[in-house]
N, C-alpha and C positions, 0 to 999 in steps of 0.2 A: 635409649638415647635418641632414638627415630622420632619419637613425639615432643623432643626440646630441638630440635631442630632449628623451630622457624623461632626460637626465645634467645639462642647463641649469638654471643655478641660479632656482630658483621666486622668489627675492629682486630678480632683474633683470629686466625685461621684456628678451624676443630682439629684437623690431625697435630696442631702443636702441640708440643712437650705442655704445655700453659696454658693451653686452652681447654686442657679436664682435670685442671687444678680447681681444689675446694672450691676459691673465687669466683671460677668462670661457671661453677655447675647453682650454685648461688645466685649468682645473677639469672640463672639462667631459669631456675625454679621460680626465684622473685615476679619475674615476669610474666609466668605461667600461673602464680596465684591473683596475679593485676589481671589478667586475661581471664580469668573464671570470675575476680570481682565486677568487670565490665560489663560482662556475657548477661550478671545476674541482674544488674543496675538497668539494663536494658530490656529485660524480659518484661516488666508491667506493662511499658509503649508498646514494645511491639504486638504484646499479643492483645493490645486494644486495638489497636492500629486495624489486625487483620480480621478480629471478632466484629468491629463497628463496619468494617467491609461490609464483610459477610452476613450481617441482619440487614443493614442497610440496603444493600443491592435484591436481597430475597423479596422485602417487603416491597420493593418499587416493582421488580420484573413480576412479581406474583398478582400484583395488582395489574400493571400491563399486559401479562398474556393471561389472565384470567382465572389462573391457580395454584396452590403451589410446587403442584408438579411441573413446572415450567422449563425445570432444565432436563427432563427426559424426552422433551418433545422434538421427533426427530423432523418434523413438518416445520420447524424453527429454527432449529440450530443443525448445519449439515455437515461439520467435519468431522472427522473422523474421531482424531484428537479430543475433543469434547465430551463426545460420547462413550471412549475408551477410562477419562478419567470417571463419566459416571458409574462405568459398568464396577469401577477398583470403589468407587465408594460404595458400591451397593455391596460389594462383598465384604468389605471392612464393616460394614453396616450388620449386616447377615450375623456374621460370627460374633461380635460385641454383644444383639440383642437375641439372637437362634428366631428369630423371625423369620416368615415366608417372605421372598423378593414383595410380594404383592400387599404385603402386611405391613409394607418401611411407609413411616412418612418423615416428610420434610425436616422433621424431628431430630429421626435417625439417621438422617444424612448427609442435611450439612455440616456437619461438624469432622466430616470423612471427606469434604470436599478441600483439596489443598488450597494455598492464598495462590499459588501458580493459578490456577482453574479463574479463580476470581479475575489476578490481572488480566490476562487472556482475552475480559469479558469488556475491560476498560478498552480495548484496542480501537480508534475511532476508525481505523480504514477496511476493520472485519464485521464490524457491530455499528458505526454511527448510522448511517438509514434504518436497520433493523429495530432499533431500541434506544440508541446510547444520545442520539441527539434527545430527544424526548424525556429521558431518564435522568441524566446526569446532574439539571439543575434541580430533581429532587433527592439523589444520593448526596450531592454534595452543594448545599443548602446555601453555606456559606461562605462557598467560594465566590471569586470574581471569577468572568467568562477566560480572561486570561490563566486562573489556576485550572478551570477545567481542562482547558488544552493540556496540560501539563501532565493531567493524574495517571496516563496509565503511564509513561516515564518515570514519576515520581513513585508508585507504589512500586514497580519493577525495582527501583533500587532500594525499597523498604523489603523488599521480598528477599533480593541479595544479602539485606547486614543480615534481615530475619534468620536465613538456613545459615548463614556463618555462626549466629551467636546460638542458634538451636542446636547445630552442627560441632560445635565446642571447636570452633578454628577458631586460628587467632587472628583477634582486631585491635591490640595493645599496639600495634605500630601506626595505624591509620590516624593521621592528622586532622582527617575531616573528623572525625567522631565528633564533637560538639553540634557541627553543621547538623548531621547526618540525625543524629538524636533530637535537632529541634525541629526537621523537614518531618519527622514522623509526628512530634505533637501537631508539626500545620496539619498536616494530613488528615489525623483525629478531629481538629477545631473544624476543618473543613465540611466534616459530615455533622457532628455534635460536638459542640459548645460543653455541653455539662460534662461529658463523656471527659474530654481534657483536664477542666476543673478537678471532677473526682481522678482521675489518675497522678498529676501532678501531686496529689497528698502522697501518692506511695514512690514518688519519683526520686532515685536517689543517684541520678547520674551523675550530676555534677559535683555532689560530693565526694564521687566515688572517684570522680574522674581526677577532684584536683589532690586527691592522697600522693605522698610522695613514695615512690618506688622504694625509697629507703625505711618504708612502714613493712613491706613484704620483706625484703631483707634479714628485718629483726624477727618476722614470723620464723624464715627459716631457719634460721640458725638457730634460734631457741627450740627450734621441733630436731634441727637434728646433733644440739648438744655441740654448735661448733664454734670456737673462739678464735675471735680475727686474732692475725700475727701482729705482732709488734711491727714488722715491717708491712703493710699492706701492702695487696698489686694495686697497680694505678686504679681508680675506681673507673666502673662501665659506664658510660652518660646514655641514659634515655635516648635510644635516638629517635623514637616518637618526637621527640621535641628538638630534634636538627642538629 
């Protein structure tokens, strides 16, 4: 009952006599299959979002400091933090491939490097003299100077929905989702064009999104054999939607 929690309708108090009636456990599951439908509809963006990052920013820094090893270099990069994330990817790296440390490349280890790592690298007041004034109008191509400013803000909150929908918490309540799911294709168009194009085919948020609650409903109650009463409880209103 601890994992329908945040799916209980905010209308009923949980210790009432009514509130772990058939109804309310109903609505309560409804919400939690819309919440895994969201999660999934969202997964193509975001994990372009943070893939196009991550080749993006490789191939410009690899070309600016002269190799691909760029980010083990502690003559460049000096906190602490940074180097601690390479040392967790170099061992995530290790054991995935049974490679010697000195046998990894670039290969094997971006792909162990989190989208945190990457924001981190957006920061203009840790990184702009370093690289990032230099970098940026060729990571993100097609931005305006005005969306530069914005990018390491804006991925930061692409990173948030990211570990919420990777994380299986719930975002069936948040009203921005629409917002939030088009700031991530800007984000994409921002570095590639084509990148958006091809993703948009497999993009199915907004159909997903404008299903009606009353679709999940009929799912479970057919899964758990349950037939509404003659008299029904008042029905639960989305309150996603106010």
């Amino acid at each position: 009952m601890d994992r329908l929690k945040p799916y209980l309708s905010k209308t009923q108090p949980e210790d009432s006599a009514h509130g772990e009636g058939p109804e309310h456990l109903i609505e309560a599951y409804s919400r939690y299959l819309w919440n895994i439908a969201l999660c999934e509809a969202l997964y193509p963006v975001l994990q372009t979002a943070e893939v196009t990052l991550r080749n993006t920013m490789h191939r410009e820094l690899a070309r600016q400091f002269g190799g691909e090893d760029w980010f083990t270099r502690t003559d460049i990069f000096h906190h602490p933090k940074h180097h601690d994330q390479v040392k967790q990817a170099q061992t995530k790296a290790i054991d995935k491939t049974k490679k010697h440390e000195y046998d990894l490349d670039a290969c094997d280890l971006l792909p162990e490097l989190s989208l945190g790592f990457w924001v981190a690298l957006l920061d203009q007041t840790k990184y702009g003299r370093l690289f990032l004034n230099r970098a940026l109008s060729k990571i993100f191509p097609n931005a305006t100077p005005a969306q530069r400013d914005q990018v390491h803000r804006r991925y930061g909150e692409i990173r948030n929905l990211r570990n919420r929908v990777f994380h299986h918490e719930p975002i069936w309540h948040w009203n921005d989702l629409e917002s939030r799911h088009n700031q991530v294709l800007d984000a994409i168009t921002w570095m590639n064009k084509p990148a958006r194009r091809l993703i948009q085919q497999q993009d199915r948020f907004d159909e997903v999104r404008r299903t009606e609650l009353a679709v999940y409903r009929d799912h479970v109650r057919k899964a758990v054999g349950y037939i509404q009463p003659t008299e029904p409880s008042r029905d639960i209103r989305d309150e996603s939607e106010g």
